[in-house]
Backbone as a ProteinNet text record, in pm:
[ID]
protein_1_A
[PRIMARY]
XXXXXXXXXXXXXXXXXXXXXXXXXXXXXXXXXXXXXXXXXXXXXXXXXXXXXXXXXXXXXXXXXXXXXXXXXXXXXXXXXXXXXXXXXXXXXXXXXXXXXXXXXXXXXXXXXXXXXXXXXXXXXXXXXXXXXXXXXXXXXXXXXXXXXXXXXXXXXXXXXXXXXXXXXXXXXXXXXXXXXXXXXXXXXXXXXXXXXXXXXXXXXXXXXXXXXXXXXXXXXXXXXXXXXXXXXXXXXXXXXXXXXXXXXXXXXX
[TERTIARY]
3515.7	3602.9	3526.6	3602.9	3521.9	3479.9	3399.5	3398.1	3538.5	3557.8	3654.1	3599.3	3604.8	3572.3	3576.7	3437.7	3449.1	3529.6	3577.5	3676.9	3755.5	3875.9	3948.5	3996.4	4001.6	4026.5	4149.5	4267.7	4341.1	4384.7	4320.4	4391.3	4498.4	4651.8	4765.1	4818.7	4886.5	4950.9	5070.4	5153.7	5255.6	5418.5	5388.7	5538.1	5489.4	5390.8	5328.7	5426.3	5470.3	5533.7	5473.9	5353.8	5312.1	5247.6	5236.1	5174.6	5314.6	5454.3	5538.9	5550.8	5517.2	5537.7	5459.4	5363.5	5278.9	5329.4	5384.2	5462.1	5616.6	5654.2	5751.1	5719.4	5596.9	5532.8	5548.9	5437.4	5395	5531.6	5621.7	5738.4	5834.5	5810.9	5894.1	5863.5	5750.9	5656.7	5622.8	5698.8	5669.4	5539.8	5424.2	5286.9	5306.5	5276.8	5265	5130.2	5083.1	4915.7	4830.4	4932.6	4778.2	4771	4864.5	4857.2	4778.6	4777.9	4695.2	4494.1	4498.5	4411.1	4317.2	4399	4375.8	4291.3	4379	4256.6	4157.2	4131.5	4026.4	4109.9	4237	4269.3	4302.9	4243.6	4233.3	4311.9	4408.2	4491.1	4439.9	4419.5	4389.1	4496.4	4562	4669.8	4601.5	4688.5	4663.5	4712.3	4663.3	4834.2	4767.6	4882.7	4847.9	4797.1	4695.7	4684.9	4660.9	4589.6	4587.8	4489.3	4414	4284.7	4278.1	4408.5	4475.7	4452.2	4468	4534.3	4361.8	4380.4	4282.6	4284.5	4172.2	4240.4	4293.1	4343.1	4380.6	4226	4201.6	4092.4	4068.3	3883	3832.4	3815.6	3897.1	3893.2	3782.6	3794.5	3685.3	3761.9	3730.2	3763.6	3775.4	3835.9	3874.4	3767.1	3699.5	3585.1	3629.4	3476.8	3523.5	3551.8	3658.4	3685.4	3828.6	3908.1	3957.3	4122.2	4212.5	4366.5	4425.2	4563.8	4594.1	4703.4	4740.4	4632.1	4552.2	4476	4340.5	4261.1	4180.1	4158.4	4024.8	3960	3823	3793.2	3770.5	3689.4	3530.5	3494	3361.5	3336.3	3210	3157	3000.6	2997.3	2850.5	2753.1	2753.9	2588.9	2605	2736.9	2641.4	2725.2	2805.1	2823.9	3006.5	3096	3172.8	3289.9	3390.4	3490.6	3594.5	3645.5	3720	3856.6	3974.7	4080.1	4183.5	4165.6	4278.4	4388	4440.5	4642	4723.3	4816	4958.5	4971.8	5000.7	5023.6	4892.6	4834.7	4710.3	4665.5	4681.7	4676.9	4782.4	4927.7	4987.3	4974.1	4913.9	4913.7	4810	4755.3	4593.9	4634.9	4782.2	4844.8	4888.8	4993.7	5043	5001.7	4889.1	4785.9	4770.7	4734.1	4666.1	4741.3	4884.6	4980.9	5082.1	5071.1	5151.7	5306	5305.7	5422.1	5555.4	5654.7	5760	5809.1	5859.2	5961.9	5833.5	5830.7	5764.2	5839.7	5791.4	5831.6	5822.5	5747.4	5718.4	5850.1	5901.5	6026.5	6024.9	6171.6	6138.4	6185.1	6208.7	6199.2	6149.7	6115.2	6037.8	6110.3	6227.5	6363.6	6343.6	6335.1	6332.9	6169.4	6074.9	5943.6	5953.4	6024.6	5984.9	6072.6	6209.1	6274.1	6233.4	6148.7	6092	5970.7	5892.2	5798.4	5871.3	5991.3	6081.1	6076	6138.6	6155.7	6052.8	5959	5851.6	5811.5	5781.5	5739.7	5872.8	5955	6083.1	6063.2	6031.5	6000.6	5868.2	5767.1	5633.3	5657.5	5765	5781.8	5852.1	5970	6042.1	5968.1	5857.7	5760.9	5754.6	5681.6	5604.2	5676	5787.8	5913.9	5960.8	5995.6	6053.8	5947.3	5792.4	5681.6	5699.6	5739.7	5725.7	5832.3	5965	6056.3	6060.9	6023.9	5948.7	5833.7	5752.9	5630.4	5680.4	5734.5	5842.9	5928	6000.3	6112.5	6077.4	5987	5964.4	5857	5862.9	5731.6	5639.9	5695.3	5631	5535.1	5577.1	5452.4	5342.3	5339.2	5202.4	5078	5095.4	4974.6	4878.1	4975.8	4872.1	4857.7	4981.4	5011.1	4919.6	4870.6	4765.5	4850.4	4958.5	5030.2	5111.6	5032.6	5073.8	5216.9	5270.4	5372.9	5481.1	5367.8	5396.3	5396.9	5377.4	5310	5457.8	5574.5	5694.9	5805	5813.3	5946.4	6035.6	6118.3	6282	6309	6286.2	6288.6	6231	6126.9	6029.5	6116.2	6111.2	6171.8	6313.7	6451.6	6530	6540.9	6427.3	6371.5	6309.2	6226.9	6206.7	6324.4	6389	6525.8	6606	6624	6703.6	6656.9	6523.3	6441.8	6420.9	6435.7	6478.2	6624.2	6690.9	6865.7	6826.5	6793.7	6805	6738.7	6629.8	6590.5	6636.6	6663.6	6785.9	6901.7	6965.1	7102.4	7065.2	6949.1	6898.2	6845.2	6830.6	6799.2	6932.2	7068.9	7161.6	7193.2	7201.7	7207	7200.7	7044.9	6991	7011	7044.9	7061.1	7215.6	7322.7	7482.1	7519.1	7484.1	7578.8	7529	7408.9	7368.4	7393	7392.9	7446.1	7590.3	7667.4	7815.4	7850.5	7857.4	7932.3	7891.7	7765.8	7730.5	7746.5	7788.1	7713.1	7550.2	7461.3	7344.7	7324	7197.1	7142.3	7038.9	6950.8	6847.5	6873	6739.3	6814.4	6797.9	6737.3	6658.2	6755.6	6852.1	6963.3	6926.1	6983.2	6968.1	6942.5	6912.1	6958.3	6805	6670.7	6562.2	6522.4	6459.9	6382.6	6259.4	6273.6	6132.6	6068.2	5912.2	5897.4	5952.1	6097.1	6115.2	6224.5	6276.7	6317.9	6248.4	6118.9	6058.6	6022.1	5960.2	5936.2	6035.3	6158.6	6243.9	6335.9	6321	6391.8	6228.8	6141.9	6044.1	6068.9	6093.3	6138	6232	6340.7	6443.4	6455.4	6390.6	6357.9	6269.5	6149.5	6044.8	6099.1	6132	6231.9	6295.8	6393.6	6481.6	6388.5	6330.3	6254.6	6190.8	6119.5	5973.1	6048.2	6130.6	6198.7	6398.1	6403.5	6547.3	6656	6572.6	6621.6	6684.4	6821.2	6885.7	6856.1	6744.2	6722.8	6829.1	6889.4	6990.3	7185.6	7178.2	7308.8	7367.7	7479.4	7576	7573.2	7470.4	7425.3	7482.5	7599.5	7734	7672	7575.2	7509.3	7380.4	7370	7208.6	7237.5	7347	7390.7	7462.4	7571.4	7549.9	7425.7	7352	7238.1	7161.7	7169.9	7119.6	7198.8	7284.7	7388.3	7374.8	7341.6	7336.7	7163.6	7098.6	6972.3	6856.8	6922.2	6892.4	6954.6	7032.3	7052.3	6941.3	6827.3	6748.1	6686.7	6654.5	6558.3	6390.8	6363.6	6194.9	6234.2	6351.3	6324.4	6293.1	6156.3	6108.1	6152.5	6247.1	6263.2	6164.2	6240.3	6149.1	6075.5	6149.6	6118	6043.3	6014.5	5905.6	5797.4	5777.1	5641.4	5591.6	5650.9	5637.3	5570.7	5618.6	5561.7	5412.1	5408.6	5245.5	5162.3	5234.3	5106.8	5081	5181.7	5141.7	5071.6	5085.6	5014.4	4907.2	4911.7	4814.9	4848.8	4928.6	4986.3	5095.8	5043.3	5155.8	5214.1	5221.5	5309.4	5437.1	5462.9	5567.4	5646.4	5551.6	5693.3	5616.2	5501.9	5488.3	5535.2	5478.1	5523.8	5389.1	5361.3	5244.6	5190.5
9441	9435.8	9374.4	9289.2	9186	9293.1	9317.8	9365.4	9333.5	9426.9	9431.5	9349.2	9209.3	9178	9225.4	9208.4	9282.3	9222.9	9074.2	9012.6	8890.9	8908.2	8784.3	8698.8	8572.3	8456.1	8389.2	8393.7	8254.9	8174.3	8068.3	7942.7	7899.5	7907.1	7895.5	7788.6	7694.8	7575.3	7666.9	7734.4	7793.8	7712.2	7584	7575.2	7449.6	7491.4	7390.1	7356.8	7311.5	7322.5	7436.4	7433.7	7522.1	7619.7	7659.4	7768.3	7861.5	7795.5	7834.8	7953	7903.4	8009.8	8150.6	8121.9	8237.6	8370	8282.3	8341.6	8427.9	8350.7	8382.8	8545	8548.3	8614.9	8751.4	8722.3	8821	8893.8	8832.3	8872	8911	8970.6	9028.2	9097.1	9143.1	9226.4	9360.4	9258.8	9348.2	9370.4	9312.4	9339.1	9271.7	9374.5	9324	9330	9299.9	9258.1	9401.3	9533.8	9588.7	9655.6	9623.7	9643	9569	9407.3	9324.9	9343.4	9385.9	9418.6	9570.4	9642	9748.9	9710.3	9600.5	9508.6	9404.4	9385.4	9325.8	9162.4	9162.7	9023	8951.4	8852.6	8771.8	8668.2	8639.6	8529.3	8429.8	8272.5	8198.8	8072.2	8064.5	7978.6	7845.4	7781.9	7621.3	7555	7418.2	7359.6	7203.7	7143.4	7002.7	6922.5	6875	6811.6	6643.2	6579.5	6423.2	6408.8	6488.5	6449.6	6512.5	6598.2	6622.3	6802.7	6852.5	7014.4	7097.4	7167.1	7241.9	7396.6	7463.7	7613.8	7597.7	7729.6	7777.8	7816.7	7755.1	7779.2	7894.7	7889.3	8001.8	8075.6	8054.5	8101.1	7987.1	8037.1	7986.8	7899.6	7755.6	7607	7650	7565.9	7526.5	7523	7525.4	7449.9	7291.3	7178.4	7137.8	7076.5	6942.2	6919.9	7039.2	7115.4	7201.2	7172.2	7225.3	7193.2	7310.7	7310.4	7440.8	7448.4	7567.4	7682	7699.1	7759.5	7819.6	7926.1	8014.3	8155.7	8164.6	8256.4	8266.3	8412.6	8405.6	8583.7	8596.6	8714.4	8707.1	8823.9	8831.1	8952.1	9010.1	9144.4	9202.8	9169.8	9066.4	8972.4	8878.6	8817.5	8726.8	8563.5	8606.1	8515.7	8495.1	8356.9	8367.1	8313.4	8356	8268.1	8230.9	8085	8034.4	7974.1	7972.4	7964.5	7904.6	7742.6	7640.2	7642.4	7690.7	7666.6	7766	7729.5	7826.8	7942.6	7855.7	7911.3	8007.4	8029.2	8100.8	8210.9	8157.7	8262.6	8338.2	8301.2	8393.1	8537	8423.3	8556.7	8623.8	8584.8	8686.5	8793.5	8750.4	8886.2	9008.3	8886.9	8974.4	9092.5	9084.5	9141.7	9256.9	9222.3	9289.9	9408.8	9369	9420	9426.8	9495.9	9537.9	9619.4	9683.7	9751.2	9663.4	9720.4	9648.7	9534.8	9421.5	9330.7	9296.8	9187.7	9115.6	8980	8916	8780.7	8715	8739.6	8628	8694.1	8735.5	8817.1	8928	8977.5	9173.9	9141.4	9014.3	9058.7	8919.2	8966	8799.7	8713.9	8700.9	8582.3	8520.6	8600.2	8569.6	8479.9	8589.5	8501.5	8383.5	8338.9	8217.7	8096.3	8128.9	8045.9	7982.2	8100.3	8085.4	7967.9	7973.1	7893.1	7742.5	7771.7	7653.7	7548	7659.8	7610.4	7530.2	7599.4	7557.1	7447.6	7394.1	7258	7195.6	7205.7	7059.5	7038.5	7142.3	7119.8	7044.9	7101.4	7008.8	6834.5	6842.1	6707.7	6664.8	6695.5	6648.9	6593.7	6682.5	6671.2	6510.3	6500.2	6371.1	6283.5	6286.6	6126	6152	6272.7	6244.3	6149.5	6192.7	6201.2	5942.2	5914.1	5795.8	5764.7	5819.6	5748.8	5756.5	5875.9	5862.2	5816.5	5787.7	5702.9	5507.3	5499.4	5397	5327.2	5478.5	5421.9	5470	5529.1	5604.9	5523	5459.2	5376.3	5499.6	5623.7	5645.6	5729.3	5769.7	5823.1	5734.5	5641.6	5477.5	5567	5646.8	5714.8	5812.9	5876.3	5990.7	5910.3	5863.5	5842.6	5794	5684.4	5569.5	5459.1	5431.7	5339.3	5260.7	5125.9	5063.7	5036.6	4990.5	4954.6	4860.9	4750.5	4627.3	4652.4	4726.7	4749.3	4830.2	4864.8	4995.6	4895.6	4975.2	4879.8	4987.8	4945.8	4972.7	5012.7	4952.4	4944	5075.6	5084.5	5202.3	5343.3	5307.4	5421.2	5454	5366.9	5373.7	5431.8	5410.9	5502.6	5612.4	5656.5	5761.2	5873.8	5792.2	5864.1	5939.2	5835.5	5868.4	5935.8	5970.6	6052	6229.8	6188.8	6327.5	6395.8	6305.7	6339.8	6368.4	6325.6	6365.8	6502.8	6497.5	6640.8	6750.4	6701.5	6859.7	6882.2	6734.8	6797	6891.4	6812.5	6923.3	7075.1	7112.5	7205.6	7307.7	7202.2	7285.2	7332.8	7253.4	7271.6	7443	7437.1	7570.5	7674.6	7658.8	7789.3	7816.3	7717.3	7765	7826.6	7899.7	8032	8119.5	8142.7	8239.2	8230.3	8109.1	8097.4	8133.8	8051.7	8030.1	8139.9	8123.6	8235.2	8395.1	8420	8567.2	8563.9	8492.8	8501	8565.3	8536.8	8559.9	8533.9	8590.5	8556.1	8469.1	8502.8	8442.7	8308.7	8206.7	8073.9	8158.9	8259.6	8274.9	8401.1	8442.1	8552.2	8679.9	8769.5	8905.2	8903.5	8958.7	8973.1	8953	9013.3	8977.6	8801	8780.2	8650.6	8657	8526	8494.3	8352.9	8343.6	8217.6	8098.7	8117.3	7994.1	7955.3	8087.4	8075.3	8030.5	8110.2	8071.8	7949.2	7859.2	7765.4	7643.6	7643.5	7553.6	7563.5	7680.1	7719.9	7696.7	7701.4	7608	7479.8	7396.1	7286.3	7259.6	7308.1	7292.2	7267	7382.4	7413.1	7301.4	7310.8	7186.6	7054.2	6991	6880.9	6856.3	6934	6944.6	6939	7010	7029.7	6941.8	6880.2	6747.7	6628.6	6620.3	6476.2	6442.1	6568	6602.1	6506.2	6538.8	6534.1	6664	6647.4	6753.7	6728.5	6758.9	6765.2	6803.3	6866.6	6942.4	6919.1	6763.1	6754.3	6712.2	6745.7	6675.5	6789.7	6878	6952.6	7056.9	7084.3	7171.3	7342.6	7357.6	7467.4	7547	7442.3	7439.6	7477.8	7413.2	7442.8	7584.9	7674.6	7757.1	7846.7	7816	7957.4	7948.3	7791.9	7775	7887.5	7925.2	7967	8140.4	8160.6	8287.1	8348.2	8275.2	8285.5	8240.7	8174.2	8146.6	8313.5	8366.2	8486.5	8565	8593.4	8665.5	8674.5	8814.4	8819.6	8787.4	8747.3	8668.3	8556.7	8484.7	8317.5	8304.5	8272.1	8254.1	8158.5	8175.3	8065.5	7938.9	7802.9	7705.6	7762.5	7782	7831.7	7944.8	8069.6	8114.7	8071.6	7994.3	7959.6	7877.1	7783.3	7682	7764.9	7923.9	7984	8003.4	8046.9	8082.1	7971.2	7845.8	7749.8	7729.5	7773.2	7726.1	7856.7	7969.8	8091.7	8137.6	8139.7	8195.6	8369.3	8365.2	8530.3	8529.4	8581.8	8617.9	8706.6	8796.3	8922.3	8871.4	8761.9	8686.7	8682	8625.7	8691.7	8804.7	8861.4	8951	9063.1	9089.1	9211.9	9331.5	9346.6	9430.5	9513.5
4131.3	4249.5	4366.9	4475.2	4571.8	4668.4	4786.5	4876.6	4998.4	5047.2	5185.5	5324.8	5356	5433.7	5556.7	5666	5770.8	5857.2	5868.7	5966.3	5878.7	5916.9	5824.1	5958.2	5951.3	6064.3	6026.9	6084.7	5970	6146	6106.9	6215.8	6171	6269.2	6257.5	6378.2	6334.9	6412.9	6395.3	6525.8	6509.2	6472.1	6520.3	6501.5	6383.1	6366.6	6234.4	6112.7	5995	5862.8	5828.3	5705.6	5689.2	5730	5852.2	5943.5	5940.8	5955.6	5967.5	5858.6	5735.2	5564.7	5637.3	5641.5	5721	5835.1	5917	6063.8	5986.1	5907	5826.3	5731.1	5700.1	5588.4	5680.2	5748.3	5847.3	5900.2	5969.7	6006.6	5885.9	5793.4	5665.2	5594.9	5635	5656.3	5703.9	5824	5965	6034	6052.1	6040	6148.7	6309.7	6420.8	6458.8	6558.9	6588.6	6572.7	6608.2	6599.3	6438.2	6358.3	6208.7	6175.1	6206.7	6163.6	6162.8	6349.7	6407	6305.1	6254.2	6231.2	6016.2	6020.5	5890.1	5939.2	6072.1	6092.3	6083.3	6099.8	6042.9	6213.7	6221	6394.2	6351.7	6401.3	6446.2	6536	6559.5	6632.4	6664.3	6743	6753.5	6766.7	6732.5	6758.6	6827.8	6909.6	6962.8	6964.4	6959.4	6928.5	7062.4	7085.7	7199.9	7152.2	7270.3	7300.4	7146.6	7140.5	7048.2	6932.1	6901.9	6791.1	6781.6	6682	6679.8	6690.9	6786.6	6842.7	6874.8	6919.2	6908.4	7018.2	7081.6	7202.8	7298.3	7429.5	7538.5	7503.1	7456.5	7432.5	7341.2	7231.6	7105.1	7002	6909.1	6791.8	6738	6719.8	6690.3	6521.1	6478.2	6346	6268.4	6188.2	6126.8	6051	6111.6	6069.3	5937	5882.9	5737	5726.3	5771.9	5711.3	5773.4	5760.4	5789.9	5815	5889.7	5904	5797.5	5760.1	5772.8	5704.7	5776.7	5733.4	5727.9	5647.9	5660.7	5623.2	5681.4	5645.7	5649.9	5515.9	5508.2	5499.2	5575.6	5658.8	5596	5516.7	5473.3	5565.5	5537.5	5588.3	5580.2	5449.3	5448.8	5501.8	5534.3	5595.1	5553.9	5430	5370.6	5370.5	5369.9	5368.4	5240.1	5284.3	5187.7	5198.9	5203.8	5288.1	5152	5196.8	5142.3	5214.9	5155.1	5232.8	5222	5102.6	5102	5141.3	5195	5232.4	5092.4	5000	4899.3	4873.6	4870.5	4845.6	4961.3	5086.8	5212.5	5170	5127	5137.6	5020.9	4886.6	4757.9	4807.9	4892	4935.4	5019.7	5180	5182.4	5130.9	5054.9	4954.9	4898	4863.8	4754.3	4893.1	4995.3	5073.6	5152	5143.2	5205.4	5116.1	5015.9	4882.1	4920.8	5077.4	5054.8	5120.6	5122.8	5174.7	5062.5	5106.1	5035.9	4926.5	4858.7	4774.4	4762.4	4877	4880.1	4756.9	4667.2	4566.3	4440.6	4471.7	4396.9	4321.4	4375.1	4327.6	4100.9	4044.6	3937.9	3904.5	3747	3662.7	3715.4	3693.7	3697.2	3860.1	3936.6	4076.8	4130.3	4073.9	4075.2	3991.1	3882.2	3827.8	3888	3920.4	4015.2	4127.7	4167.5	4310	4307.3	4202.3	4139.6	4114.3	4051.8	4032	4195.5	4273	4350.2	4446.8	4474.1	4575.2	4484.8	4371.4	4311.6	4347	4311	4388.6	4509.1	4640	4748.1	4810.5	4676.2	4714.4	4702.6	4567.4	4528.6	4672.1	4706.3	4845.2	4933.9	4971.4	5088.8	5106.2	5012.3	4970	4981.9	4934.4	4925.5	5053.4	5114.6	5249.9	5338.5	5312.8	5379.8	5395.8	5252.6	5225.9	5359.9	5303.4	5419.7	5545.9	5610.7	5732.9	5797.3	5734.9	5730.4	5711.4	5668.9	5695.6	5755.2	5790.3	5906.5	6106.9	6078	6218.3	6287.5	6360.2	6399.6	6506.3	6553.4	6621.4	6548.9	6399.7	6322.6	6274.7	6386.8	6305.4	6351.5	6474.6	6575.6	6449.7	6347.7	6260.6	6127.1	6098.8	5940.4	5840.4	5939.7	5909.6	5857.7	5851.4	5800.1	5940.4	5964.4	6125.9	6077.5	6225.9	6211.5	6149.3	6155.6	6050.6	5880.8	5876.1	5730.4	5683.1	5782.8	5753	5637.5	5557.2	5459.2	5475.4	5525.3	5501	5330.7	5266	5131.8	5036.9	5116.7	5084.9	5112.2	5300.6	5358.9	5273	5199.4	5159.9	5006.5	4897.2	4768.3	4824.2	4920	4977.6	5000	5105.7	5161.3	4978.7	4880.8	4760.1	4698.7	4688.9	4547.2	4662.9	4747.5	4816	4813.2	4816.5	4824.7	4653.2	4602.2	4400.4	4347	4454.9	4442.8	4483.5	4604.9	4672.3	4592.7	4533.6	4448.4	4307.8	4287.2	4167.1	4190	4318.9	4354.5	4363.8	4413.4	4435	4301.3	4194	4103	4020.2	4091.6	4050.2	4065.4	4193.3	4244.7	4292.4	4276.8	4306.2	4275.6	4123.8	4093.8	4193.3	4239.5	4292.4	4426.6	4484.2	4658.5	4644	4618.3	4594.9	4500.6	4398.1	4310.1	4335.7	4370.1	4354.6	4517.5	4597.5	4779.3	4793.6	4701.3	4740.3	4851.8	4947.7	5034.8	4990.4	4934.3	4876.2	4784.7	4785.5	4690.2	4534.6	4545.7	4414.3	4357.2	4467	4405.4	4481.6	4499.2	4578.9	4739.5	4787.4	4931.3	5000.3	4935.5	4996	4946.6	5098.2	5092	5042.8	4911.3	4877.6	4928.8	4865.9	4919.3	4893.2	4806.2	4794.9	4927.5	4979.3	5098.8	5229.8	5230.8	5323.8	5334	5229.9	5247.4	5300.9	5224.8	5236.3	5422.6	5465.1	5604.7	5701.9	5647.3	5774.5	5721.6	5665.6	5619.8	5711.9	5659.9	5798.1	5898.1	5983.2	6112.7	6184.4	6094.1	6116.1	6125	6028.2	6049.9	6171.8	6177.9	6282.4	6461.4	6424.5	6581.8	6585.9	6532.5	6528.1	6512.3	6431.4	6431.8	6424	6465.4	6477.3	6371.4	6263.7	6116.6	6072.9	5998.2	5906.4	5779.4	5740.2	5617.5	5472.4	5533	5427.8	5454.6	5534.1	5561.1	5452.5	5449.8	5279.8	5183.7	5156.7	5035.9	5099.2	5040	5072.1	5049	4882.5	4877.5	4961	4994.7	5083.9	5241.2	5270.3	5431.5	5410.1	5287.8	5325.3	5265.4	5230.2	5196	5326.2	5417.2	5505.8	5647.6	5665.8	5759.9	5749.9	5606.9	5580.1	5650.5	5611.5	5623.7	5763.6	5817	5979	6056.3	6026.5	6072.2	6089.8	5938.9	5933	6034.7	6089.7	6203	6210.9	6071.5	6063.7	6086.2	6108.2	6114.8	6293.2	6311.2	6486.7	6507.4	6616.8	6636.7	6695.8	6749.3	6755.3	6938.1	6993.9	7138.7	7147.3	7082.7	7050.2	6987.2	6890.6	6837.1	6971.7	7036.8	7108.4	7266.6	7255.9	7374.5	7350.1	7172.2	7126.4	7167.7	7119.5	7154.8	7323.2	7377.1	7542.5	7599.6	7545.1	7573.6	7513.5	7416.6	7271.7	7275	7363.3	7287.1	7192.5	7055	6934	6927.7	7022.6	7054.2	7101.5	7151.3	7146.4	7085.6	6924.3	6799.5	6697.8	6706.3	6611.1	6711.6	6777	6866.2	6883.2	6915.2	6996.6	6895.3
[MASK]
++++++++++++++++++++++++++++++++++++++++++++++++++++++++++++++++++++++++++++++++++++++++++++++++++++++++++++++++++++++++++++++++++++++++++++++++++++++++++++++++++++++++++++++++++++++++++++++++++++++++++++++++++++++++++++++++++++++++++++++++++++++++++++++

């Protein structure tokens, strides 16, 4: 068995994509700061400036080479261990904070869907990632792809192999949106990560490039309608207070 680290760090871009899965986590949870506090676990906000995503004044910088999010567990000798993916910060909660929901799903069927799901969404990422990288000239500043270099053409197989994936997604999960009125894409009323992921998707989209990711996809807008209700989805005007404040009591709550 590992030792219990004496301080856990996770650097969080709040209204980040994936910082979002996290904020999401935490909030379904319920794990407000001094629960967190009370495992030694420190939150460090991020916010995007001129010279790119940085902590909040005064707090402990990113290390560098690393992306958000990011988590670092700090042991008594001395020595650490650091863990880059969403997906992985979160099974490391999980684990850590066993009671309440079980995002990753309360049965086999639900966890393997859920698995289903987050790989169609990783795939999405990426092809959306082509057509906006394409069609948006004002993403030439990060992308690395100048402006001259944008195909329409590109951006337009981009745009399609995303619309092919979401219909296959509806696919999956309609008996369970539509026919059963699930809440969940994955069936039953608690959110898993395949929820979480796909509703910071959403949200993210929408706020950063005031894209509807999910317009047309008749199943998706409503699991989408049902599920923006939930009281873990922060909104965009709270995360957006964390980064101008660096207080997360904002949306975790004290």
């Amino acid at each position: 068995m590992s030792p219990n680290p004496i301080k856990t760090t996770i650097w969080l871009w709040p209204s980040g994509l994936y910082p979002r899965r996290i904020i999401y986590f935490l909030l379904i949870k319920k794990l407000t700061l001094s629960t967190l506090a009370a495992h030694n676990i420190h939150l460090i906000p991020i916010h995007l400036s001129p010279t790119g995503l940085i902590s909040a004044t005064g707090l402990e910088s990113r290390p560098a080479g690393t992306s958000v999010p990011f988590m670092r567990l700090s042991y008594a000798d001395g020595t650490h261990f650091l863990i880059h993916e969403t997906s992985s910060i979160l099974e490391y909660l999980q684990e850590i904070f066993p009671g309440g929901p079980d995002i990753r799903g309360e049965t086999v069927h639900q966890r393997a869907r859920s698995r289903d799901v987050l790989s169609l969404l990783g795939e999405a990422i990426v092809w959306y990632g082509v057509e906006v990288f394409h069609s948006d000239p004002n993403t030439a500043t990060w992308s690395g792809l100048r402006v001259e270099d944008q195909s329409p053409a590109a951006a337009a197989h981009g745009r399609m192999k995303v619309g092919t994936l979401l219909d296959k997604l509806e696919g999956w999960v309609r008996e369970d949106v539509e026919g059963k009125g699930a809440v969940s894409l994955v069936g039953g009323e608690q959110a898993t990560l395949a929820d979480v992921a796909l509703i910071a998707l959403v949200e993210y989209f929408r706020e950063k490039f005031g894209a509807d990711w999910i317009k047309g996809h008749g199943v998706l807008e409503t699991w989408y309608g049902r599920m923006k209700e939930q009281d873990w989805v922060a909104g965009g005007m709270k995360l957006a207070e964390v980064e101008e404040t660096g207080d997360w009591g904002v949306v975790l709550g004290a």
